[in-house]
Structures are given as structure tokens and as C-alpha cells.
N, C-alpha and C positions, 0 to 999 in steps of 0.2 A: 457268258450266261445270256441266253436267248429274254425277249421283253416276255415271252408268256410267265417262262420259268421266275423270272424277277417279279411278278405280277401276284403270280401262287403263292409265292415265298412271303409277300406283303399282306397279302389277304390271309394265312395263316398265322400270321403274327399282329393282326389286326391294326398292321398299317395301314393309312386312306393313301388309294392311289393319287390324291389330288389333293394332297393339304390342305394347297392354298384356298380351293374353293371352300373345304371341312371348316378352315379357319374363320373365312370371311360369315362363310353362313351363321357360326357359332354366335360370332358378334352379333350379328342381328338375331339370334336368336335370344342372346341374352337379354339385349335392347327391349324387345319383344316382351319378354317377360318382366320385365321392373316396369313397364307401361301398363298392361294387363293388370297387373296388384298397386299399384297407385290409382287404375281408373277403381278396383274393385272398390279400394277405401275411400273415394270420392264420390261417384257417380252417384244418380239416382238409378236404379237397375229393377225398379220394378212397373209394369208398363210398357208399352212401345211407344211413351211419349207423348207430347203435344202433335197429333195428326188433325189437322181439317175436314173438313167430311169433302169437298171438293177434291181433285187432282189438284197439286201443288201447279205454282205457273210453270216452275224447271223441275230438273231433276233433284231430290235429294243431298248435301255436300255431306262430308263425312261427318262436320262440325253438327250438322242438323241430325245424326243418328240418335234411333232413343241406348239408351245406357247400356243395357245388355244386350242390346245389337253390335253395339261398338265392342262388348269385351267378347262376344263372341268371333269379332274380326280380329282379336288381338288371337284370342284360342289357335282359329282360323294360321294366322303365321306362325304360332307355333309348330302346329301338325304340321307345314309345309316345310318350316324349318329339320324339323327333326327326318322328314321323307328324305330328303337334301342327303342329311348325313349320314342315315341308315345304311344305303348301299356302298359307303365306303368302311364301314368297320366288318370285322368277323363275324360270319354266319351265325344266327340262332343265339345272338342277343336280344334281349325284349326291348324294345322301344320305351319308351315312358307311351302313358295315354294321357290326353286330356280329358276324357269321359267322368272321371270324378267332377274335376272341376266345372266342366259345364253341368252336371248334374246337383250341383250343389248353389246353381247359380237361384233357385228357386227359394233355398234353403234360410236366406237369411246370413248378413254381409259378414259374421263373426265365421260361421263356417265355410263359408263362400271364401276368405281369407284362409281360414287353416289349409283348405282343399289347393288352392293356387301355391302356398308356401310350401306345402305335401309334393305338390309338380314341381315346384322350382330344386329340392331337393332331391328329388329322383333324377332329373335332367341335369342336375351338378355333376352327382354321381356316373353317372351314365357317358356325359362328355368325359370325365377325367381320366374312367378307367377305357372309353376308346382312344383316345391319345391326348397326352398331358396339354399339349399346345392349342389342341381342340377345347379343351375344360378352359383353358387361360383366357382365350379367346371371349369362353361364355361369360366367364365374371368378369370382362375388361367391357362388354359391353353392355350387363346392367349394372355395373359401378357406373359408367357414365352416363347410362340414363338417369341415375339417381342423383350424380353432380349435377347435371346441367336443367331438372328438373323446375319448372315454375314454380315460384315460392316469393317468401316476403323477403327482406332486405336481411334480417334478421337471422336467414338461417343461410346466409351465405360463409360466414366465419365459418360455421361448425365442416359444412361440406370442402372444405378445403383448407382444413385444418389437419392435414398429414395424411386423406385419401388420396391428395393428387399425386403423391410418391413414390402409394403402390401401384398405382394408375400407369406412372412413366415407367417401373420397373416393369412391368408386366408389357408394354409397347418394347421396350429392347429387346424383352424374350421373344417378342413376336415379329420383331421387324424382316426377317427374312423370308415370311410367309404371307407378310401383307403388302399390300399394293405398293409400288416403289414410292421413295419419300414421305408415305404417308405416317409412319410411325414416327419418325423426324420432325415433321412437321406438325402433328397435333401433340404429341410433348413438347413439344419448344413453345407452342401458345397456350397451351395447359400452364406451362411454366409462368408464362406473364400474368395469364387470369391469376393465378395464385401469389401474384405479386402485386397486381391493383387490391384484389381484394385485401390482403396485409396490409398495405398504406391508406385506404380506406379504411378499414376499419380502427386504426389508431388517427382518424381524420384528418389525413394529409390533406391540403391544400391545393396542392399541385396534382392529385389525382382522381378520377372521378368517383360519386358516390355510390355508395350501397346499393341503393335505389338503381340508380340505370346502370348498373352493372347487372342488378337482377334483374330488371326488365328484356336484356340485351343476352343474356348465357342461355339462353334456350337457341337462340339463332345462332349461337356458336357450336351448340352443340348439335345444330343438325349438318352444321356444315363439320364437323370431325367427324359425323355419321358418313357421311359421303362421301369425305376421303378415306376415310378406313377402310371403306367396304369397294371401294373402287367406283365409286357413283360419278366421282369429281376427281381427276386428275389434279393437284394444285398447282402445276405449271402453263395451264390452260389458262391460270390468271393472270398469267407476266404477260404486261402490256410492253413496246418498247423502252420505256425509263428504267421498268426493272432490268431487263436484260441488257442495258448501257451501262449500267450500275455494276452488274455482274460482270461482265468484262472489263470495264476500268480496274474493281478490285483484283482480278485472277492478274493482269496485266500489269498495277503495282506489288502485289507478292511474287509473280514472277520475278521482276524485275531484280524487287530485295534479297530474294533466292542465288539468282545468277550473281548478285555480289555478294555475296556470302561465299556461296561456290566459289568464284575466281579467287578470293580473297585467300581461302583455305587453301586452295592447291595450287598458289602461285609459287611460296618459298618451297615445299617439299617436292613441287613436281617440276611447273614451270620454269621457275630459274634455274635449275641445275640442267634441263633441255638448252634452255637457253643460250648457257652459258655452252655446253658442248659446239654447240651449231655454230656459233660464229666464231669458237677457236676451230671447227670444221674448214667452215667459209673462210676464215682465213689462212690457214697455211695452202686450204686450195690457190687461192687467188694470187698468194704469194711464190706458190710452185708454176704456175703457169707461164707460158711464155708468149711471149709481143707487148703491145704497146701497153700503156696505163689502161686505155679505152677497154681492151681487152680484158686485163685483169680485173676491169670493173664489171665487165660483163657477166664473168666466171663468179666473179660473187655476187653479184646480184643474182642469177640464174638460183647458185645451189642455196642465198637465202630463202628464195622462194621456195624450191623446192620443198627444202629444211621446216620451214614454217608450213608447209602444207599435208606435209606427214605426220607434223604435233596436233595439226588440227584433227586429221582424223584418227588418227590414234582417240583424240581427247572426245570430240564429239557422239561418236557411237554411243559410246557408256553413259556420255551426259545426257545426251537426248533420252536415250532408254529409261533412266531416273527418272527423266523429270514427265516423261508421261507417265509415271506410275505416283509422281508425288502431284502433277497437275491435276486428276483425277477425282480424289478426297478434295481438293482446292476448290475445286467447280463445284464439288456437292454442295460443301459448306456452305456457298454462297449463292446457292439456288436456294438449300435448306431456309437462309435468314429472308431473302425474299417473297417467297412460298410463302412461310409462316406471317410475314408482313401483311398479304393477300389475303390470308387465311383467317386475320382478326379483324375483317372489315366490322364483326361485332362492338368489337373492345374499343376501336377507334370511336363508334357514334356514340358509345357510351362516355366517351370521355370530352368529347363534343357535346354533349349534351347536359354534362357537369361542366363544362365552361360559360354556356350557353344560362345555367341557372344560376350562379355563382355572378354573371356580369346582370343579370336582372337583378338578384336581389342585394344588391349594390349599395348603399345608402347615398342616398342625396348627401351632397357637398353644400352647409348652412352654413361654411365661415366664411370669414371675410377676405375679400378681395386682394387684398393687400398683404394678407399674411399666409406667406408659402406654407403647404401643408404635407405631410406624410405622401409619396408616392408608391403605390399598391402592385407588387410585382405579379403578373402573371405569369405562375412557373407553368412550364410546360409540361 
């Protein structure tokens, strides 16, 4: 089948010729839109803000936008978003519009919300019935803009109290269309945040608190933004320690491998090889005529021989395994360092609940003399 013909056949059944891109955009598209309805219920949005009657000394930062400037750059990525993925679905679909919602921006912030929840529901609909992995995409990236959201310390339990499961469910379904490793790697640090926060919140000791875990998951989640969407390769962050790390471990499971393997197929394969060849080698050597020297000869020759045809016989097949089971080996072990990279969040934040924890310390008021309680820092 010729690529046009394959091409028609997709576009008639409203496959994206380009998934991956469908996908990635989706993500940010959803991202996009859980930003845009938290600014709506936040912002001040009426005005252009505190302007000075002078030019400013610089230019404008994004942070210094007035309110409905700012949600009209969120708008702004949606419309872009949605152009994105338009020309990969089937002909004489309607788009979603944002024209309500920015028309309602004037209207006062209870209908200004209906109007963006109105858009968020057409664009659900819209991504799912153009391909289900596009729709998955959308709600996997404003689920996450909704976890990794600025907030009090407080409302960290609730956000990852059984969303981060469907979070990781929804990264497997996707992981074939999103940027290599990435799915691996921001479930596997999904996994840990979900796990500081659990022992924090029953106030583990040994982990750090509420508090700079919420100060610190917004910086995590712009960095799962970036790998997802392919912004940030996470192997661009292996320094050499990781990658010494990486091969010592592939290098001790090899090892452990290879003795497994020899172990397995010594008695069913090897020794009965064994045993043939040097009742071979010997009646050769004993059939043979001249001196002792000779006969040593003749068997040492057809041992080698002997032994070098079990190797290859043996080799071929074993090699071929073992780069198919080396393979998933390497992943594994890029995957746990990657992810390592990946939580440079999690780490200050737990750095910095060690950091509060040895300050607020109590002064040691007994006596000199009398040995007292030694205070473990768990790690």
C-alpha cells in the first residue's frame, strides 16, 4: 500500500497522521486550560492593572501582566493548541471556540467560570471522539496542572490521595507516543512525591514536611512539563557518576545472569557435551600411532577443537538472549537515575526539612556529667 493511499485511509477514519505531536500538544493543551480556570478564580481581572503614567525602565515580565491579560494569553494557547491538532483529525469537525469565554471575561467571575468550564467540556469531548489517546493526553495534563498546583500545605494529602494512580495509569497508556523515557520517569517521581507526602503527613521524622514539599511541587511539576512534552530530554541530566553507576549495576546483573545461565545449562547440556568429547579425545588418541608425545598431541589438538565447536554452537544463541534481555536492563537503570535527576525538587525539599528540624533543636540544659538520649538523624 503506497504512503498516500495509507495517508487517505487515516484521514478517513480520523487518524492523526502524527500522534505523537496530537499527543504532546494535547498535554499542554490540557495544562493550558487548568491554568486559565485557576487564574480565572484567582486573578483580579478587571482593569489593566497598576500602569505608571511614565514608560516602565524594561519591558513588561509575564508576572507584571494585569489579570485579563494574562488569561487572555492562557485563551491565546488554547486557540493555538487546538490549530495544532485540527489538521490532524477528519475533515468538517467543528473546533471548540474560545469566543464565549473571552466574551464573558467582562461578565463577572461566576460566569466567566461557567464559560471556561463550558470550553473545557467541549475540548474534552472533542479530543476524545478525535482519538481516545489524544483525549487521555488532555486530562493527563490538566490533572497535573491541578496536582502540582500552588497551594497551602494542607491541601497536599487531598491532591494525592489516589489521583496520582490515575495520573500513572493514564502515562502507560501513553507511553508509546510520548517522548522516550518520559512516561517512566515522571511516574516513577510521581510515585515518590506520593510517598513523601504519605509519611509527612502521618509526621514522619525522617521525611520532610508539608510545607516545603508544597513550596517545592510546583518546580517539579514544571519539570514533568518538560519532559513530557519533550522540552527536556532526562538523560541530558546524567552527569558521569550517574552513568558509572549505570554500568557497574548492568555489569553486576550481567554477571549474576551469566551465572545463572552456566549454572542451568551445565548438567542438561554441558556435561553430557563434555563427557562425549573426551571419550572422543580419547579413544582418538589411544587409536593413534607413535610416540606418547604424539598421542598427546592428537589429544590435545581434537580437545581444542572439541571445545571450540561447543563454544560456538553455545555462544550464538547466548549472545542473541542476552542483547534482548540486556536491553529492558539498561532501561531500568537509566529509568532510576533519570528519575533521581528528575526530583532535584524533592531532594531541597527534604534538605530543607533537615535544615528546620536541626535549627529548631532544643538546647541541651543537663548536666555535664550525665550521658543523655542520642537523636538519630534518619535519612
Amino acid at each position: 500500500m503506497s504512503t498516500a493511499t495509507r495517508d487517505r485511509r487515516d484521514e478517513e477514519h480520523g487518524t492523526p497522521r502524527d500522534e505523537r505531536t496530537a499527543v504532546v500538544t494535547a498535554l499542554r493543551l490540557g495544562w493550558s486550560m487548568a491554568d486559565a480556570y485557576h487564574h480565572a478564580q484567582t486573578a483580579d481581572l478587571t482593569g489593566d492593572g497598576p500602569r505608571s503614567a511614565p514608560a516602565p525602565p524594561k519591558l513588561s515580565n509575564l508576572t507584571e501582566l494585569a489579570g485579563r491579560h494574562r488569561l487572555g494569553m492562557y485563551l491565546d494557547g488554547v486557540d493555538v493548541a487546538l490549530a495544532q491538532i485540527a489538521p490532524l483529525t477528519t475533515a468538517g469537525r467543528t473546533v471548540p471556540s474560545t469566543a464565549a469565554a473571552r466574551g464573558a471575561t467582562e461578565a463577572g467571575r461566576e460566569t466567566l467560570l461557567r464559560a471556561l468550564d463550558d470550553l473545557n467540556i467541549d475540548v474534552l469531548r472533542w479530543t476524545m471522539a478525535t482519538n481516545h489517546r489524544v483525549g487521555v493526553a488532555y486530562r493527563l495534563g490538566r490533572s497535573l496542572a491541578d496536582t502540582v498546583r500552588r497551594g497551602d500545605a494542607g491541601q497536599l494529602a487531598a491532591r494525592f490521595g489516589g489521583r496520582h494512580l490515575q495520573i500513572s495509569r493514564w502515562l502507560d497508556e501513553l507511553a508509546s507516543v510520548l517522548p522516550p523515557y518520559s512516561a517512566a520517569v515522571v511516574r516513577r517521581s510521581l510515585a515518590a512525591w506520593a510517598t513523601a507526602v504519605g509519611r509527612a503527613t502521618v509526621g514522619d521524622p525522617g521525611e520532610a514536611g508539608l510545607a516545603e514539599l508544597a513550596r517545592e511541587l510546583r518546580n517539579q511539576g514544571d519539570l514533568w512539563q518538560d519532559v513530557l512534552t519533550g522540552g527536556l530530554h532526562p538523560r541530558d541530566l546524567l552527569d558521569e557518576e550517574n552513568w558509572a553507576v549505570i554500568a557497574r549495576n548492568v555489569v553486576i546483573r550481567d554477571r549474576k545472569l551469566v551465572a545463572q545461565a552456566a549454572r542451568g545449562i551445565f548438567w542438561p547440556v554441558l556435561a553430557p557435551l563434555l563427557v562425549v568429547l573426551l571419550a572422543v579425545v580419547g579413544v582418538s588418541a589411544a587409536a593413534a600411532a607413535g610416540s606418547p608425545t604424539t598421542r598427546a598431541a592428537v589429544a590435545l589438538v581434537g580437545l581444542g577443537a572439541g571445545l571450540t565447536a561447543i563454544w560456538r554452537s553455545i555462544s550464538t544463541p547466548t549472545l542473541s538472549v542476552a542483547a534482548e534481555v540486556n536491553r529492558p536492563l539498561l532501561d531500568s537503570e537509566l529509568v532510576v537515575q533519570m528519575t533521581a535527576r528528575i526530583d532535584r525538587p524533592l531532594a531541597a525539599a527534604r534538605r530543607a526539612g533537615r535544615a528546620g528540624r536541626q535549627r529548631r533543636r532544643p538546647a541541651d540544659d543537663g548536666s555535664k556529667y550525665v550521658a543523655h538520649d542520642s537523636r538519630i538523624d534518619l535519612p
